[in-house]
C-alpha positions as CSV (number, residue, x, y, z in Angstrom):
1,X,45.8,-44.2,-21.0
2,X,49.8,-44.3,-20.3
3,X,50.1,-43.3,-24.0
4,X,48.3,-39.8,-23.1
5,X,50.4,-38.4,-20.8
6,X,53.0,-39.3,-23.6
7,X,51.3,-37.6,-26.2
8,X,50.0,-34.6,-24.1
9,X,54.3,-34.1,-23.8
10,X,55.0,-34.6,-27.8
11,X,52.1,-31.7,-28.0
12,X,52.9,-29.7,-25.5
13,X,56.6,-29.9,-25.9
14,X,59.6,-30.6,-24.1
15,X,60.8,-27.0,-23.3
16,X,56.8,-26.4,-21.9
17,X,56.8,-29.4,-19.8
18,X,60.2,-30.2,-17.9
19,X,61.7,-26.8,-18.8
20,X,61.3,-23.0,-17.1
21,X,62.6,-19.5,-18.5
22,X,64.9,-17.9,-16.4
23,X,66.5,-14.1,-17.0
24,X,70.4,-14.7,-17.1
25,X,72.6,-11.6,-18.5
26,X,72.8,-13.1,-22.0
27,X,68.7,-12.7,-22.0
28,X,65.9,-15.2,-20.8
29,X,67.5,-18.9,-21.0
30,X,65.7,-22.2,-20.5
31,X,66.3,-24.7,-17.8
32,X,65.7,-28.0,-16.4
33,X,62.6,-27.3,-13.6
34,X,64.0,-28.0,-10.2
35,X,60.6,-28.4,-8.1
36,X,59.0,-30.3,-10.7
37,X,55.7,-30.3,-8.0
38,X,55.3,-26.5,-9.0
39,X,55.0,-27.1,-12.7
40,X,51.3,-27.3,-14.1
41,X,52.4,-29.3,-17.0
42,X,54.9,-31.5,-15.2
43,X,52.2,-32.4,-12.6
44,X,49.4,-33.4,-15.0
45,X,51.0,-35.2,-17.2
46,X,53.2,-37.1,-14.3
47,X,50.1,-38.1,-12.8
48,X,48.3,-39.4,-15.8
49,X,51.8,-41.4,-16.7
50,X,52.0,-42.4,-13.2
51,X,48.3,-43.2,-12.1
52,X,47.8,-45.5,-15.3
53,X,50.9,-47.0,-14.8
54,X,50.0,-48.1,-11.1
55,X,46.5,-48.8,-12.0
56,X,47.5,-51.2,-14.9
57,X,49.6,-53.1,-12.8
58,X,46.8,-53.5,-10.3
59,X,44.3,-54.4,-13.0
60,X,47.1,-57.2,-14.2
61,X,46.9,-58.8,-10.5
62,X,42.9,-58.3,-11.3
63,X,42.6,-60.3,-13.9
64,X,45.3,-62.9,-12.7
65,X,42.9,-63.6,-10.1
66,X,40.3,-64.1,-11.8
67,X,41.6,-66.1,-14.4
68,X,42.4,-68.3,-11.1
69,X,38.9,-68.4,-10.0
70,X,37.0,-68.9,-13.5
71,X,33.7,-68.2,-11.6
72,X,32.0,-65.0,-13.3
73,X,29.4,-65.4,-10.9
74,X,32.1,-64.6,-8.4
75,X,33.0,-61.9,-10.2
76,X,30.3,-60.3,-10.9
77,X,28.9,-60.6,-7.1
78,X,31.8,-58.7,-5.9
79,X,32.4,-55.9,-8.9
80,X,32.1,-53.3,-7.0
81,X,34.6,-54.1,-4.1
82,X,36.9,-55.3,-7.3
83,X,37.1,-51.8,-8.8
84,X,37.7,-50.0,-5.6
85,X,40.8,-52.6,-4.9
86,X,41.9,-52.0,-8.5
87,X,41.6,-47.7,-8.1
88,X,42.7,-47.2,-4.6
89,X,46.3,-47.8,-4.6
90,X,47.2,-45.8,-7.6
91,X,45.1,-43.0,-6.7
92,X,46.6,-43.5,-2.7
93,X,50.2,-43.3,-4.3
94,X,49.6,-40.5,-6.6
95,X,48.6,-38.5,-4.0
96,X,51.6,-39.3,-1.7
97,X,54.0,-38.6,-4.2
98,X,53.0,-35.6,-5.2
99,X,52.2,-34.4,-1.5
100,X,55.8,-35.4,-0.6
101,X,57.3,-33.4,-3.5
102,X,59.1,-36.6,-5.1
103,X,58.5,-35.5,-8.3
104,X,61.3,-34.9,-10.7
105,X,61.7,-33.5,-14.3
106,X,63.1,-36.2,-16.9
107,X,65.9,-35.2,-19.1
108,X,66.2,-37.6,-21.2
109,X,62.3,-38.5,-21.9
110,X,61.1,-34.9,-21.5
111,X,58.8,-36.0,-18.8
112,X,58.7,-35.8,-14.9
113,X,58.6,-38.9,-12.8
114,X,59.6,-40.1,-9.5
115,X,62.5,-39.0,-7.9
116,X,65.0,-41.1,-8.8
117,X,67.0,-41.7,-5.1
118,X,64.1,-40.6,-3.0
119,X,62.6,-42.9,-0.7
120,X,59.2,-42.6,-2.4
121,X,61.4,-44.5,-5.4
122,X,61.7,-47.1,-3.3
123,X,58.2,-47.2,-2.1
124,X,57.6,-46.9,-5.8
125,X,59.2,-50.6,-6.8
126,X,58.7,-52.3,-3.7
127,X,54.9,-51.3,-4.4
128,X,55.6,-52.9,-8.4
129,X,57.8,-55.6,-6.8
130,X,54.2,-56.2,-4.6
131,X,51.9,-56.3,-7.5
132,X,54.2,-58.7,-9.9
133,X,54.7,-61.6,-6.8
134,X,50.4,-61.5,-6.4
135,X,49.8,-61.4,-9.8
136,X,51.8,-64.6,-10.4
137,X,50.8,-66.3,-7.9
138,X,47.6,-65.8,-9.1
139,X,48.7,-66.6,-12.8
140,X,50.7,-69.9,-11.4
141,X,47.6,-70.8,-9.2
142,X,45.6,-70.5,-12.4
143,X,47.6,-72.8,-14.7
144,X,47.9,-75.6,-12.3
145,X,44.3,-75.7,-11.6
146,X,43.4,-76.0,-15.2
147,X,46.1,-78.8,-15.2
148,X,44.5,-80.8,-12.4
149,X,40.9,-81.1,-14.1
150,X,40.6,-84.2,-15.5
151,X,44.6,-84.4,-16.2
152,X,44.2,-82.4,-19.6
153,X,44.2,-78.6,-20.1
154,X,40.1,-78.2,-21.3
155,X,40.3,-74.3,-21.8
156,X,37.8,-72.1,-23.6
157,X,39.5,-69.7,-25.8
158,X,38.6,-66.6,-24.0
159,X,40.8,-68.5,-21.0
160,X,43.4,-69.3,-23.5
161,X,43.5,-65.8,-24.2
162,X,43.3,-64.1,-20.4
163,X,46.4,-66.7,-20.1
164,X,48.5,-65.4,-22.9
165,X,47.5,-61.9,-21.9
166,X,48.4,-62.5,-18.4
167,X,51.7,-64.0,-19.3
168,X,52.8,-61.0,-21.9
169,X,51.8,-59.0,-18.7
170,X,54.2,-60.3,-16.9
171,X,57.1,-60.0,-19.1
172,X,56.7,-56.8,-19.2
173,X,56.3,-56.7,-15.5
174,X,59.4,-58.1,-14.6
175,X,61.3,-56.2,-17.4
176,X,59.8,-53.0,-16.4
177,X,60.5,-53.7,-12.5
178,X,64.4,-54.7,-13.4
179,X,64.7,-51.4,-14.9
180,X,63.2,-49.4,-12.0
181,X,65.3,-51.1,-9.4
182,X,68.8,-51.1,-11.9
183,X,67.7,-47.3,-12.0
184,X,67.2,-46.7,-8.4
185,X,70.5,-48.7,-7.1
186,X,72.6,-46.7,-9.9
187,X,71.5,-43.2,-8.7
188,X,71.5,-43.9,-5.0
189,X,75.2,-44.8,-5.8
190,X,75.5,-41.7,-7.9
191,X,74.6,-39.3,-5.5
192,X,76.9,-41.3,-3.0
193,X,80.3,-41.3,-5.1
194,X,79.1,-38.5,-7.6
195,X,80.2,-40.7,-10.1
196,X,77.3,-41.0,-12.9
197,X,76.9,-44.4,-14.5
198,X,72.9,-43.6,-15.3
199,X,72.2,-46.0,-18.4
200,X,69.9,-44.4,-20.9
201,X,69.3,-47.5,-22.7
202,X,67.9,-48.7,-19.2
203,X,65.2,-45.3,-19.3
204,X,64.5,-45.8,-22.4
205,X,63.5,-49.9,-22.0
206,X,61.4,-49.1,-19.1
207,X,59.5,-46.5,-21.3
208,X,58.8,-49.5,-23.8
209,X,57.8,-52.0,-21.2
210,X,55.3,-49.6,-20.3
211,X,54.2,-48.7,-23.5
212,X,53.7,-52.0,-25.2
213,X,51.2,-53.2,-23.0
214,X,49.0,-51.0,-25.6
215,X,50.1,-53.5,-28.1
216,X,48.8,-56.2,-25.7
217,X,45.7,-55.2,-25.3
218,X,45.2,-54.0,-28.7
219,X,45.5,-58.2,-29.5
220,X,43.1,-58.6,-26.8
221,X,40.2,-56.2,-28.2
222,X,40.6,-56.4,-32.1
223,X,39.3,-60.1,-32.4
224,X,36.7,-61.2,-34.4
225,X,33.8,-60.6,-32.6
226,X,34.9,-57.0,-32.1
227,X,35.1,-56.4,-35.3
228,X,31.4,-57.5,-36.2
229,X,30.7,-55.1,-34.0
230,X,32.4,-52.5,-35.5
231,X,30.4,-53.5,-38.5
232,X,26.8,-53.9,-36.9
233,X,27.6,-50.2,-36.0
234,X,28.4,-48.9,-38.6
235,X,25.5,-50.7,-40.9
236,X,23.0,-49.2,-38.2
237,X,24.7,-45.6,-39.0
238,X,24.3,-46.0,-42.4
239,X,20.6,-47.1,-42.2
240,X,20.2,-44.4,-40.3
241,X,21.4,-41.7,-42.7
242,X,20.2,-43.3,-45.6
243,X,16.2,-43.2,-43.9
């Protein structure tokens, strides 16, 4: 769902999204929005970027945990308190964010995000920072568990594959967290020496950790057994049709 606030921008445009007209003598002009929080197209599609964002990383900590239990029964007794753990702090900081106007438009990726040396940027990757420690404890808890039964790792591949999901997770948790904080430390300094030293390289990284988590779970869904459903489907269509 990151991917759609993406693509909503590519359709919409830059100019319609982190830009406003403006009369200047030389005739109406485009600029960079200043209160991004007053831009219809800058507020939807930061909150579908930013709410999908949180949420995933919540959902990561999720299913860390309950690769660590391995008890569906567990699970599946307590689904309901699980999804309203895994929603509430994105939709909590979504909400804060916007109602404290710390929403700023992105120059360089056409977007708006969080301001870059407001506090709520710093609420922003101690809340990521939060989320990455739990879900590898859970992750570490996990893997030594499986280790301790009967000396010998006896997984079943769909645990094989939570693991491996779990672990690309992380990389690109800690890669996308470095970036946020590398971001936040340079502009705080920026603003305080009005030197700018903002990497775009940095910007553009943490747009790809983000990102290739679609690739991740992409690996996850298109297995075999997903595909034979795919195919039961569309053999059912064409029975249909042909009756």
């Amino acid at each position: 769902m990151v991917s759609v606030g993406y693509i909503a921008r590519l359709l919409a445009g830059r100019e319609a999204v982190v830009c406003a007209a403006v009369q200047t003598s030389e005739g109406p002009r485009s600029v960079l929005i200043e209160a991004a929080d007053d831009h219809a197209y800058c507020v939807v599609i930061f909150a579908v970027v930013y709410f999908f964002s949180t949420s995933g990383c919540v959902w990561w900590v999720v299913l860390a945990l309950m690769w660590s239990l391995r008890n569906s029964e567990t699970v599946e007794r307590h689904v309901g308190v699980i999804h309203a753990v895994a929603w509430t702090p994105p939709t909590i900081q979504t909400i804060a964010m916007l109602r404290s106007r710390s929403v700023e438009a992105d120059e360089l990726a056409g977007t708006c995000r969080v301001a870059g040396g407001a506090p709520a940027r710093l609420v922003s990757v101690a809340a990521s920072a939060a989320f990455l420690v739990a879900g590898t404890a859970f992750l570490t808890s996990g893997m030594f568990r499986v280790r301790r039964q009967n000396g010998v790792e006896t997984e079943e591949p769909t645990t094989c594959r939570v693991r491996v999901f779990c672990v690309f997770c992380l990389v690109s948790a800690v890669v996308d967290l470095s970036c946020r904080i590398h971001e936040y430390v340079a502009t705080v300094n920026w603003l305080a020496s009005s030197d700018p030293r903002l990497n775009s390289t940095v910007q553009l990284l943490e747009i790809v950790s983000t990102l290739v988590l679609g690739v991740a779970s992409g690996v996850w869904i298109w297995d075999a057994d997903t595909l034979r459903s795919w195919k039961s489907l569309f053999d059912r269509l064409v029975s249909k049709r042909d009756r």
